[in-house]
N, C-alpha and C positions, 0 to 999 in steps of 0.2 A: 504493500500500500504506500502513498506517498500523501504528506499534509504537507498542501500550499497556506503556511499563516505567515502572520503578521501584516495584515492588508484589510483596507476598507473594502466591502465586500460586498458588490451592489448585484445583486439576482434577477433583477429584471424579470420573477419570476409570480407568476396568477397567487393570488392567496389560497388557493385549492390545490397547490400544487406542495404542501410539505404540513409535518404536525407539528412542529416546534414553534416554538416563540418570534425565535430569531428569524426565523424564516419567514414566517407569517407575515412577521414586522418588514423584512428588508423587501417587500412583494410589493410596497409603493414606497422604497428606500427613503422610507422615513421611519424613526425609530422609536417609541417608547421610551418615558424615563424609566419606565420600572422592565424596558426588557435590554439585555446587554447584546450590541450591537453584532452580527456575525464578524469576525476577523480571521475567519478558514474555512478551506474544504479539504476536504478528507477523499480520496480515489482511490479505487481499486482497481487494477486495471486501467480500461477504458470509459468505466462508469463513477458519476459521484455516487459516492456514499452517503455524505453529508457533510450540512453545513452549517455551520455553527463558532462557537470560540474556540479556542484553543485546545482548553482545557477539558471540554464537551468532547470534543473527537477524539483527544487520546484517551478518554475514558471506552469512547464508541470502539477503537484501535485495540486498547485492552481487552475488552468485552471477549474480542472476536482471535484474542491469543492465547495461549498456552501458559504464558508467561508475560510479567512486568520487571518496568526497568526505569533505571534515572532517568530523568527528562536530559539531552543533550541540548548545548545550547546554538545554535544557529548565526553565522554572522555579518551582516551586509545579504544587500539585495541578489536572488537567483541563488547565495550558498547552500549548499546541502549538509545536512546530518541525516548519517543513520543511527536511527534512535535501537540499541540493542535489545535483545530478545520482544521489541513489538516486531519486526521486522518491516519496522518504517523507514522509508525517506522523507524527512522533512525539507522543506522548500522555503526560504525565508524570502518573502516580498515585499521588505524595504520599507512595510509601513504605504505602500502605495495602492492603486486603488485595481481593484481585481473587478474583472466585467463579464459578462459573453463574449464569447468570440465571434467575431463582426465575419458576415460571407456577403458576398457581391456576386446578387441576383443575375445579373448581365458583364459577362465578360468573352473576351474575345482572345484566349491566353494565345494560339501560334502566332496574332497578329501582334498583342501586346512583346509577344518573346521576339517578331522580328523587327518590331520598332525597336527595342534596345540594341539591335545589330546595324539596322539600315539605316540612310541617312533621315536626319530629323530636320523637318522643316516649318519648327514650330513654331519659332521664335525666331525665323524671318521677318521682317516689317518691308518687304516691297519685292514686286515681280524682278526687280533688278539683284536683289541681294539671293532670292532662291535659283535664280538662274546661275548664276557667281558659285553658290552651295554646289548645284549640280554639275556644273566644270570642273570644281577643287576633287570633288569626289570620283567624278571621271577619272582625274588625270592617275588616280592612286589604283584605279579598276584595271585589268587587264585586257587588253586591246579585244575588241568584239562582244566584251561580259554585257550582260543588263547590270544599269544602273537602277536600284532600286529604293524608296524613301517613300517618304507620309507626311501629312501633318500641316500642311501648307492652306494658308488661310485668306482668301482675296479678301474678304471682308472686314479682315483686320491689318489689310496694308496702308502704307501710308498714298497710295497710287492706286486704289480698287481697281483694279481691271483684269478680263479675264485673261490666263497665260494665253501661248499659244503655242504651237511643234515648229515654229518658224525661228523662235528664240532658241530652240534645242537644237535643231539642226546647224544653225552656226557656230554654237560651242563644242557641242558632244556630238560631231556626226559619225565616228565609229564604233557608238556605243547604243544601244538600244535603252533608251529611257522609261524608268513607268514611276508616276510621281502619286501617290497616293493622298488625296485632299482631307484632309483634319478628319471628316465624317464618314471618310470608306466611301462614300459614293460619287464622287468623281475620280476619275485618272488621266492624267496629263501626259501625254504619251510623244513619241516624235517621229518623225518619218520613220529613219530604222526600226521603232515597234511596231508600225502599221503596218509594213511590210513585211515583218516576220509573221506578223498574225494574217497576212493574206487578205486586210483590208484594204480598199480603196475608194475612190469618189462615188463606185458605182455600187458600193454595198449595203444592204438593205439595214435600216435600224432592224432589231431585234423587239419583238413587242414586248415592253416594259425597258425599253434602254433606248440612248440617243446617241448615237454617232454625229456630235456639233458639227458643224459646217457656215463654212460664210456665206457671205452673200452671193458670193459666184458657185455655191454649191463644193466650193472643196473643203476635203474635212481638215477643221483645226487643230486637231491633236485631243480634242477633248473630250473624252468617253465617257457615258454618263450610264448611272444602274445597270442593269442587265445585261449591257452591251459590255461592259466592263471585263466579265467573263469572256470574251472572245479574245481578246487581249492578255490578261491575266491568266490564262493556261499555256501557256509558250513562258512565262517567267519560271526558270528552274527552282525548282523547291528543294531545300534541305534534304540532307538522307535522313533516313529514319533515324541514324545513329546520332549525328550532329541532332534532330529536332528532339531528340530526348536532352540533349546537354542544354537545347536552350529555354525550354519549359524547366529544367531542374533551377537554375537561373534563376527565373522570371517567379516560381513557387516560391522561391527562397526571398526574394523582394517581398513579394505579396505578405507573407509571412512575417516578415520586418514591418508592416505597418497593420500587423492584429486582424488580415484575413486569418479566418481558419478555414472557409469553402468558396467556393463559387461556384455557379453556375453556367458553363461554359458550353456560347454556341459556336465556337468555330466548326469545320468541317475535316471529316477524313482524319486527316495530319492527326489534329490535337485528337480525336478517339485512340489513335493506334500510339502516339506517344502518351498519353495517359497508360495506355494500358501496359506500356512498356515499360513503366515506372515503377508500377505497382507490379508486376512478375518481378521486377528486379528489386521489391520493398525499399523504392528510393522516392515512393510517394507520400509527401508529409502534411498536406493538404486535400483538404475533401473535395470534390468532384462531383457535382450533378452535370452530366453529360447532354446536349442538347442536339439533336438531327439538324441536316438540314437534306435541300429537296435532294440530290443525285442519292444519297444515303438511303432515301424509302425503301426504293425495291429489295435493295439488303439486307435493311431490318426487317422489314415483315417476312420475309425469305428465311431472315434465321433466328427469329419470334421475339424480336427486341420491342418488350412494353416498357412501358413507364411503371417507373416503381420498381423494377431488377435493380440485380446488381448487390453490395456488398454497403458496407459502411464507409467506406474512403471511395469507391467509386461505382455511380448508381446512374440507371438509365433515366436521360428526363423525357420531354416530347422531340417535337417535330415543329423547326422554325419555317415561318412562308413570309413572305414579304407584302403588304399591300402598298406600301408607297416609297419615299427617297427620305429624304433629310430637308431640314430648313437651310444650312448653308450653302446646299447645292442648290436652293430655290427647285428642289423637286419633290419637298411633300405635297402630298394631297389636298388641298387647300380647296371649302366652298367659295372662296374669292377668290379671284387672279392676284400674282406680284406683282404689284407695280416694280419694274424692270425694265433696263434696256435691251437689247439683242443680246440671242445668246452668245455673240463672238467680242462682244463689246468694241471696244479704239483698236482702230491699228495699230499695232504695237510690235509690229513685226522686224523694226531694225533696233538688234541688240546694244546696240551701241546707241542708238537715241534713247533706251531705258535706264540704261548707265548713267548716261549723262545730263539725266531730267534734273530740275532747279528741285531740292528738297529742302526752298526757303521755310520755316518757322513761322514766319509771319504772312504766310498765303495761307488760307483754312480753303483745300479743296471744298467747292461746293456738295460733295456726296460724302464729306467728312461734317458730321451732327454736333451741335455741342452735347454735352454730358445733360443737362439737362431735357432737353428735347430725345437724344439715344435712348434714355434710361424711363420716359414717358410712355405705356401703351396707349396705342402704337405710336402715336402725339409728330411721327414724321412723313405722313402720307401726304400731298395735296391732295385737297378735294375733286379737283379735276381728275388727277390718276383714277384715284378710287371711283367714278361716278363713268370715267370711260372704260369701253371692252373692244378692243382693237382684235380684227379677228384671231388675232396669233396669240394674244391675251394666255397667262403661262398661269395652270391652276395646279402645276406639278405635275407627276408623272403615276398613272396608276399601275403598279407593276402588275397586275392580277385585277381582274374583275371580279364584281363579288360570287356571281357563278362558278367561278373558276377555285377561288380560294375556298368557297363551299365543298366541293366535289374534292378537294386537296384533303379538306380539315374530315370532310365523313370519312375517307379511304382510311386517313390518320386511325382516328377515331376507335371506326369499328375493329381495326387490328389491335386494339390497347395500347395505342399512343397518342397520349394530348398531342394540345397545339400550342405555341407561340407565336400572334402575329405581330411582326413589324407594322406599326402601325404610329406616324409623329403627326401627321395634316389632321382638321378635326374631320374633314368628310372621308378618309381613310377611316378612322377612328369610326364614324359612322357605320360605315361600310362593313368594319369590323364586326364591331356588336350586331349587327342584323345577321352576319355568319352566323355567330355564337348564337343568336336566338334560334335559326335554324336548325341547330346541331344540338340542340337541348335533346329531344326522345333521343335522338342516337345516342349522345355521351350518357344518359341514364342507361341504356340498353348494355351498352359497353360497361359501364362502372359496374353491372350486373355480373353480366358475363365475364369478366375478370376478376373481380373483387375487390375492388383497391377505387380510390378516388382518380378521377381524370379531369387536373385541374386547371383549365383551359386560360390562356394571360393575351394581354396585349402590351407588345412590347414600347418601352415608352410615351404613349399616349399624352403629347405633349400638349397638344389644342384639341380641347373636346367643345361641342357643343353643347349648351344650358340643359338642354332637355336630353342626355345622352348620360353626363355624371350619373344619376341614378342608375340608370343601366346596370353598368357595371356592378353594382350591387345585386340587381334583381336576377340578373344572369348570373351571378358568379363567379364574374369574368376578375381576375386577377392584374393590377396595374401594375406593371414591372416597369418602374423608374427611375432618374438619374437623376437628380438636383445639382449636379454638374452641370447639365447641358442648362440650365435654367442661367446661372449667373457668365457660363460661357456665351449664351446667346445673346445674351443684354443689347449686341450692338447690332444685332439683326430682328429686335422686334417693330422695328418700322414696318417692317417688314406684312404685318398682321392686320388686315384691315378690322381698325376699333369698331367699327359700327354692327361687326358679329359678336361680340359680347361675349368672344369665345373666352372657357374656363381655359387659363395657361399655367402649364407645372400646379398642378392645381392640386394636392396632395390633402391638404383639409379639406378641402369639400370632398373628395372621393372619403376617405377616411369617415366624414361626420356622414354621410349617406349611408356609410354601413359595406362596402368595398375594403378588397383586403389589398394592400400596399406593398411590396416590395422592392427596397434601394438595392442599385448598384452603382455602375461606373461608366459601364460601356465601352472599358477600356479595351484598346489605348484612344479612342474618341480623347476619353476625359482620361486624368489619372486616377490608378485605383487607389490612391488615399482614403478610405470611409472618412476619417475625421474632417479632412477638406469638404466631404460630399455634405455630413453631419452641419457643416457652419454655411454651406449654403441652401440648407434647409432653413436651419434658421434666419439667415440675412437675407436669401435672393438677392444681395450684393456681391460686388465683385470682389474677387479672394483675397484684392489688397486692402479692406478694411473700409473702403468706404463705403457710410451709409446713405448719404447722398445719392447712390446708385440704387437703393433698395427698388425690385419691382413689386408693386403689390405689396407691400410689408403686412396688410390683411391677413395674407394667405403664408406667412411664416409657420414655421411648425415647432414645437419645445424639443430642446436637447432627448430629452427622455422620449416623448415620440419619434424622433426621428433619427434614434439606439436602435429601437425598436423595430423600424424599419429594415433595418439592418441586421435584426436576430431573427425575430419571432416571424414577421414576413416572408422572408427565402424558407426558412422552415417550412411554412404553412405550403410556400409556393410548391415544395415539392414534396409534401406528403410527409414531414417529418415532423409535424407540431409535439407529437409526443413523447421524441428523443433529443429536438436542439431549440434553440430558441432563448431559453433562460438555462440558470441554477438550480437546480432542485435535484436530492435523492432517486437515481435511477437517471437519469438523464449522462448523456452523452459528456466528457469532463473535456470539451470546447471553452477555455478561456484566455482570457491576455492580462497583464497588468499595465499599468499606465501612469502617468506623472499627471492628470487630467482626472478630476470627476465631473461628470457631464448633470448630476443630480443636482451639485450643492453649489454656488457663486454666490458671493458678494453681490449684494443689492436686487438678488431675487428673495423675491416676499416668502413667506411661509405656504401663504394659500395658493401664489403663482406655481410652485415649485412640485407643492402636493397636488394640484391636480391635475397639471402636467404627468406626474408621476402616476398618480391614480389610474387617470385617465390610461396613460401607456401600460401598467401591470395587466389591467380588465382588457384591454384590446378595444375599446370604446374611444369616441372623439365627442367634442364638443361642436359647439358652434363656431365659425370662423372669429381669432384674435382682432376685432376690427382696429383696436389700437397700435395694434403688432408688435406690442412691449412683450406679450409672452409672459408675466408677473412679473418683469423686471419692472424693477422702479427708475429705469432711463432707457433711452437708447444708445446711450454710452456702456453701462454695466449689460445692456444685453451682449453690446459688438465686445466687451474685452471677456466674457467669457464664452464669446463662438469662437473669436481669434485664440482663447487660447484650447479650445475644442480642436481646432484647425490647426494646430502647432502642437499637438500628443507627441509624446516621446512613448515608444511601446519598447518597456523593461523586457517583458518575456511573454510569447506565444505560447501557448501550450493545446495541445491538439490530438484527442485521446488517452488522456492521462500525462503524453512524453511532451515534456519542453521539446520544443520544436526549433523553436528561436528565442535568443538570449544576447541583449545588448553588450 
């Protein structure tokens, strides 16, 4: 057995879910004067035992031995003792605060493991500096290799406009380019890619993808959804061998910032490196595994339902896709963008990009100020919005709803939920009208198998007023990112106000009676939880200012939006009764931390508690319209989300075994 004490011990855990005092008490981590606080848990294995003080478990530890012995003393954070004849390990936790272990509903781990290898083009500021990135990087690639990268942001250049394969072809013309846009859903490609992949002027979009093109009808380099896939299979993939070393990597980060699971929909690759790991017992991280479409036939061929699988790695459903992303300007949208062409300026001499004026004191006209950027949507003219020019752009539907219907029954009746992509709010529509379809079926199914088939939509960032309910009444599960909320800040111009669409809208789904699940989307966003955690709370941008707040209404309390992050992915995939919280018999998932997200300075008692309340019952309230959240400022809310968002993780621990230790 091993005792993790000496730590504030917050359980995040229903008051039905233990007999003890302590437990009871720490179930809306607020305390009684007449009950003593929990400061350990006791594990067996992979399960807690229980939790309670110190003094309580090694009695519980006794109980359950042969023999007793001197208490040994324990010293500094993470040390161990083994205490003799109990045949314990004690864990000492520095006096710091002990949590669940946070998993990240949405992630995309071979793409995350090969942003940490490929070029990053994150933190570029102008189509001149990523093109400059992708020469340096050429010159270092070996003549005729693809040059491969992500991350590149037109919306946040200082120059918005879109690239194009014309700037590629004068730098890197003996390398095949493929430049991966922030969201996955554009790719920026250059003659040598189009020609390896056997595109050209005369090639047909792909329904649900766009092959850009200018004015004169030849294509600019710029592949959008679907079509992306035609291109992106000619880029050579990892061996299997190298893509286990680089998910072992990327586990090992994750783990450094108090994941203990994810849920992972990459494709193929990351199935057969997960599973690599785990034969080879070098998987230290939980895994809900997620389909995507080429995958179907294989699974139902070799009877892969939802809900197999093991404790470290477990089958989830089946992703479909109904629409794009917002900075691609391809989700699904009841309004058109106001937008210009998809090919934008000419910008086609490298050397005029170079050497454009980046005076300080010219404010491009399609650069917002902070106020006006950070206003829903507060940058539209009335004119754009009131006109519908026939090319008028409402995104891209990748799937019709008939089509995503007959995807999700096939799913289905083989014993595999669904996951739709789904970010525009007439996607999102679109969505929920599947899922009401697919009600008798998925009952029939949840029969016929025995097990819950817990159907999500993924991201659901613009829902329509009369649609948040839905989701409740359907069952339908909000798989989200509060990353992409304070990431998009400078694209909500973007949204025309007069739809009154709910945006990252987490407490109203929540107070509707909708089950919630946070992730990251990473590498979209980074998988930090506690960054994700402070932009629940702020809907401000990650550097502190409140000024940017969107909607500060629709904030959500530290302790709900923990929770989003435990008890949510549990639910999402069928584990509510083994992960989630702290409690006896439950799965020994925890982290410690330099952060408690329960207790700050200048949060009230009653703000705090029924935050808290609210979060242990799985209940919401009505939206915070003041968006203090029971902080008594918006100064003591922002410094203890910032110091939410700035967690130091002492030690992961993941089945019982530290996993990671600072």
């Amino acid at each position: 057995m091993r005792l993790f004490s000496n730590a504030v011990v917050r359980t995040f855990a229903p008051s039905s879910s233990g007999s003890d005092a302590a437990t009871l008490a720490a179930a809306t981590d607020t305390v009684p004067d007449s009950v003593t606080a929990p400061d350990s848990i006791l594990v067996n294995g992979e399960t807690i035992v229980a939790v309670g003080t110190r003094a309580e478990l090694l009695d519980i530890a006794a109980s359950e031995s042969s023999t007793t012995a001197a208490l040994a003393s324990a010293g500094g954070i993470g040390a161990t003792t083994v205490i003799p004849g109990l045949e314990i390990e004690e864990i000492d936790c520095g006096g710091q605060v002990l949590l669940p272990g946070l998993v990240d509903a949405h992630m995309h781990s071979v793409h995350y493991a090969d942003s940490l290898t490929d070029l990053d083009l994150s933190n570029v500021r102008s189509l001149a500096e990523a093109v400059e990135a992708i020469r340096e990087r050429a010159s270092r690639t070996p003549f005729g290799q693809w040059v491969v990268g992500s991350g590149w942001d037109l919306n946040k250049w200082d120059d918005p406009r879109y690239p194009d394969r014309d700037l590629l072809d004068q730098v890197v013309p003996d390398h095949p380019v493929a430049m991966w846009s922030v969201d996955l859903h554009t790719l920026w490609t250059n003659a040598h890619g189009l020609e390896i992949a056997g595109i050209d002027d005369l090639t047909a979009d792909p329904f649900g993808g766009e092959f850009v093109r200018d004015d004169e009808g030849e294509l600019t380099g710029l592949v959008r959804e679907d079509a992306t896939d035609l291109v992106a299979r000619f880029i050579p993939e990892p061996t299997r061998e190298e893509q286990v070393e680089r998910l072992d990597r990327t586990q090992k980060l994750f783990l450094s910032q108090g994941l203990t699971g994810i849920h992972d929909f990459d494709s193929i690759a990351s199935t057969l490196g997960w599973y690599d790991l785990r034969e080879a017992d070098r998987q230290h991280i939980r895994v809900t595994k997620y389909l995507r479409g080429p995958e179907v036939p294989w699974a139902i061929e070799t009877g892969w339902h939802t809900g197999d699988g093991d404790g470290w790695l477990r089958r989830g459903g089946l992703k479909l896709f109904s629409d794009g992303a917002l900075g691609s300007h391809t989700c699904h949208m009841s309004s058109p963008f106001p937008e210009p062409s998809a090919h934008g300026d000419d910008v086609s001499d490298y050397e005029a990009v170079s050497d454009e004026s980046t005076d300080s004191g010219e404010q491009d006209s399609r650069n917002l100020s902070a106020q006006e950027s950070y206003t829903y949507p507060g940058t539209v003219p009335e004119d754009v919005l009131s006109s519908e020019p026939a090319d008028a752009n409402y995104g891209i539907a990748q799937m019709s709803e008939d089509d995503l219907f007959e995807n999700a029954r096939l799913a289905t009746e083989a014993g595999i939920s669904v996951a739709i992509h789904a970010i525009g709010d007439q996607a999102n529509h679109h969505v929920l009208n599947v899922f009401e379809r697919l009600r008798k079926t998925t009952k029939e199914a949840e029969e016929h198998f025995e097990r819950p088939l817990r159907h999500r939509v993924e991201h659901a960032q613009f829902i329509q007023p009369a649609d948040v309910a839905r989701f409740a009444e359907l069952d339908v599960i909000a798989s989200m990112q509060p990353r992409h909320c304070i990431s998009d800040l400078h694209l909500l111009h973007l949204i025309d106000e007069s739809a009154q669409l709910a945006a990252y809208a987490w407490p109203d789904l929540l107070a509707a009676g909708a089950h919630v699940a946070f992730g990251s989307d990473g590498p979209v966003e980074p998988a930090n939880p506690f960054a994700a955690i402070y932009a629940a709370m702020t809907r401000a941008n990650i550097s502190g200012e409140a000024s940017t707040s969107f909607q500060p209404w629709r904030r959500l309390s530290a302790v709900e939006a923990f929770r989003q992050h435990t008890v949510g992915p549990a639910y999402a995939a069928g584990l509510e009764d083994r992960r989630g919280y702290l409690a006896p018999g439950m799965d020994a998932d925890f982290i410690v931390v330099d952060t408690d997200p329960c207790v700050a300075e200048g949060l009230s008692g009653s703000g705090g508690a029924s935050g808290s309340a609210a979060g242990a019952q799985g209940t919401s309230t009505d939206l915070d319209h003041d968006g203090l959240l029971g902080y008594e400022s918006e100064e003591a809310l922002f410094a203890h989300a910032e110091a939410i968002r700035d967690t130091t993780v002492a030690l992961t621990v993941v089945g019982g075994q530290v996993k990671y230790r600072a």
